[in-house]
N, C-alpha and C positions, 0 to 999 in steps of 0.2 A: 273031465278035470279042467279041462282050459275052460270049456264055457263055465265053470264053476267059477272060475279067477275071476274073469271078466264082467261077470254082475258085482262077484264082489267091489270089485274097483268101480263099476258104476255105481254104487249105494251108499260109497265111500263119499266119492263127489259130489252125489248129491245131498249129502249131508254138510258137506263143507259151505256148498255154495258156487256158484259162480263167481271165476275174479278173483277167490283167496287165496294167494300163495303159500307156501310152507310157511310160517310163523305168525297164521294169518286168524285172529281170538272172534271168534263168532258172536260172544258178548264180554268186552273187554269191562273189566273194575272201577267202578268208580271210586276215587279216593276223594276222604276230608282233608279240609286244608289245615298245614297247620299254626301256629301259634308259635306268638314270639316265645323263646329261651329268658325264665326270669334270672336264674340264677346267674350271676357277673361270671364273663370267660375273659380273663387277660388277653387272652390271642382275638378277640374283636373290641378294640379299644371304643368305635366310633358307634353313636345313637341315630338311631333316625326313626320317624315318624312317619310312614303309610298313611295318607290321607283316602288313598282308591288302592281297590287292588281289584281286577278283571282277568280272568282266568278259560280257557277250554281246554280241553284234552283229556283222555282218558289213563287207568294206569301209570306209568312211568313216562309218557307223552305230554309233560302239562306246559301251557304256555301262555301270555298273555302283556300285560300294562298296565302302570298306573301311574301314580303322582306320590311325593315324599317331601319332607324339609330333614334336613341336618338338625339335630338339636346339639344347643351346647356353640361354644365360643363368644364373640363378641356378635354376631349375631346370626339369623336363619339365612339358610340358603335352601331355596326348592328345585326340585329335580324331577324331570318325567323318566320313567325307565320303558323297559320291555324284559321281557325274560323266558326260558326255555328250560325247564329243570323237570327235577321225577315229582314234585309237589308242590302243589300250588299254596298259598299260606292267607290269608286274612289283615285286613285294612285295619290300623289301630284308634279304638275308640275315643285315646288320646294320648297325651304325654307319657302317662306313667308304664304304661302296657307296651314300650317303644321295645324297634329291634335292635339288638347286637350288630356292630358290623366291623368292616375294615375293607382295605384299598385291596383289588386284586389286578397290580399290574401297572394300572395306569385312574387317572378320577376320571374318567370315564365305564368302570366295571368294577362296582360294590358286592363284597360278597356278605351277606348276610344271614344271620343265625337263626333258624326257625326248628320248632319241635313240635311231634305229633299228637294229637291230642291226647291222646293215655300217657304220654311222657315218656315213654319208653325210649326212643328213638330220636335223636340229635338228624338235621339236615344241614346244609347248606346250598343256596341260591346266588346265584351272581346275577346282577341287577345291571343290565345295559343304560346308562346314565343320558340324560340331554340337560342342561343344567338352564335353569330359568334365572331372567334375573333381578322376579321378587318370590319371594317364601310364599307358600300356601297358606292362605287365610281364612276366617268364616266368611270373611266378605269378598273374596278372592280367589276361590274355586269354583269347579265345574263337576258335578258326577259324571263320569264315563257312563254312557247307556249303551254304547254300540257291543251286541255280542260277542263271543270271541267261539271261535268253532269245534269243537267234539271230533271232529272228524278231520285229520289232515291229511290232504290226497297229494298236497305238494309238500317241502321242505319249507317249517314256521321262519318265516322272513319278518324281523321287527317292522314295525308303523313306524312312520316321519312325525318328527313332534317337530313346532314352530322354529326357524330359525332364528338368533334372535343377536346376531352379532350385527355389525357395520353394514350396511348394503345401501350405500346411496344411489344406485341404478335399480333396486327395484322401489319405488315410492308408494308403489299398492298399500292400504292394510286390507288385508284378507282374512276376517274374522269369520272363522266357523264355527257354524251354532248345531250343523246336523250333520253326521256323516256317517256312510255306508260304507265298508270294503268287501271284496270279496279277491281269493287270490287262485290261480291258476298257474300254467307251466306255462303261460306265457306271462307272466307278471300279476300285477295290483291293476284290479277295477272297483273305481267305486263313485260315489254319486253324492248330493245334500246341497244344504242352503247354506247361506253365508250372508254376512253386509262386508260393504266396502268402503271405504272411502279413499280418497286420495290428496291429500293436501298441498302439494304440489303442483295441482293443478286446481285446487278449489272446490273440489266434488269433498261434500260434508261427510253424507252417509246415503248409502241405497242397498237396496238388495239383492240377491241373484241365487238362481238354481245354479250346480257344477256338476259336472260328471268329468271322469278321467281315464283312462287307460296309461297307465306308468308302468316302471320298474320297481317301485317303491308306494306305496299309498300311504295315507295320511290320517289322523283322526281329528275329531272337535281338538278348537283351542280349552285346554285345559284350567285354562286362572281368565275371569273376565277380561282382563287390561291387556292379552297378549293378542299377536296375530300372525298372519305369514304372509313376510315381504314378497310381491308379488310386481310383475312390471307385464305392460301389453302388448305382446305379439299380435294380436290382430282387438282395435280400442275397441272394449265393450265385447268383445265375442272369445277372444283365448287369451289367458292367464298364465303367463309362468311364477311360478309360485317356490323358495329356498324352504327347505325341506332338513332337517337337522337329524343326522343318521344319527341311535341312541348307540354308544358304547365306543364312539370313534368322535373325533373332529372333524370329519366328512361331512360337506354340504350337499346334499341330493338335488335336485330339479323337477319339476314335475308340470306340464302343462295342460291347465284346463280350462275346458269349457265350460263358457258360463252365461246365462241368459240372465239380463236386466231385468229388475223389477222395479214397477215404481215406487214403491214405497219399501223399507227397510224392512226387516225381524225383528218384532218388540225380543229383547233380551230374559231369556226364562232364569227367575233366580230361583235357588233351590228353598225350602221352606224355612220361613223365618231368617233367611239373609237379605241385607240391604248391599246395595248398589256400594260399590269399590268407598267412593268418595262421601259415604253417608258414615262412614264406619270407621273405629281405628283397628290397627292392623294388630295382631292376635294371633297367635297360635291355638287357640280357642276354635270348638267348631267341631261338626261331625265327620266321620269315617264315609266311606262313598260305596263304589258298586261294589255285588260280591257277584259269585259266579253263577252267568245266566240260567 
């Protein structure tokens, strides 16, 4: 009888797997994202417009980033967010298809109205906010490319989007055009190119590789015209770079290294957009990434 137990429980395990603890889905669900709520709810007075929305996770695990404008008032205001909810939801193809929303707390954490694609089922997401300070435009945005991961082995920690208040100590512009992260129990690693320039000291534009090891990582600047203020620990070789935590007023830090290039990143615009200052400014324009 006991050696009867005992295969048992070994047959058990090795149908689990190694590594899986109790609550632990062998092949977890994948869910559609979903869609804004057409129908008006008094209780989310506020519209907003999803230019990106990037997503991983599996089942009731979903997490990710993107970019938004306010619609409505005397005029746009754009916003990068992050967010951690049971449903990941879809980038609006324009105005009219906007989401429902309202303040939860502080303007920094937007909770918005999203519904499942059979309609059955009402959500809500709260949106970690970093507030930019031009709207998103056709000639003005960037598509998110960086993946967002399926698989969370750590605790989902929001990305640094640009800081973008006062900093007259750090005179860098640090425009990212490519960027990797990846995250562990010991923080944010991640890697990409960039241009610089610094006009405080006369340097136009150049370019350079980064890598970094933080507490916080970082993604592509989001709208062409932005950057992150950045000053030199050691000229030409490490960067500290302001970092704007999404969902708080927290300014984060982060130092990296970065190798000179001689020549600059020609700027990749997405199809059929022209350069910031070729263009007038629009809330016109396409939806961005959907999920890897």
């Amino acid at each position: 009888m006991k050696r009867l137990l005992i295969f048992v429980l070994l047959a058990a395990a090795l149908l689990v797997g190694p590594g899986c603890g109790s609550g632990c889905a062998m092949r977890p669900e994948k869910v559609d994202p979903d869609l804004p709520v057409l129908n008006p709810d008094p209780g989310f007075p506020l519209r907003v417009r999803l230019f990106s929305a990037r997503w991983g996770g599996l089942a009731d695990r979903n997490h990710g980033y993107g970019t938004g404008n306010f619609l409505g008032g005397d005029h746009l205001q754009g916003f990068d967010y992050a967010f951690a909810c049971g449903a990941p939801f879809l980038p609006n193809e324009d105005t009219q298809g906007s989401y429902q929303a309202r303040w939860k707390g502080s303007h920094y954490q937007l909770e918005i109205l999203t519904g499942d694609p059979n309609g059955r089922h009402q959500h809500t997401c709260t949106l970690h906010l970093a507030l930019e300070s031009r709207p998103f435009t056709a000639a003005n945005f960037v598509r998110l490319t960086h993946g967002v991961s399926s698989s969370l082995r750590v605790p989902w920690r929001d990305p640094g989007f640009a800081y973008e208040g006062p900093a007259a100590d750090y005179p860098v512009q640090f425009h990212v055009l490519d960027a990797q992260r990846r995250e562990d129990d010991r923080g944010d690693h991640g890697w990409g190119t960039a241009n610089l320039s610094d006009p405080s000291a006369g340097v136009l534009l150049e370019g350079g590789e980064f890598e970094y090891d933080c507490g916080r990582g970082f993604l592509v600047n989001t709208q062409l015209t932005n950057y992150y203020p950045g000053q030199w620990v050691k000229l030409g070789e490490e960067l500290e770079i302001l970092l704007q935590r999404p969902g708080t007023d927290k300014v984060d830090k982060c130092k990296v290294r970065v190798q000179i290039q001689p020549d600059p990143y020609p700027v990749r615009l997405q199809k059929g957009q022209r350069a910031p200052d070729e263009a007038e400014d629009s809330d016109a324009g396409g939806g961005a990434g959907v999920n890897p």
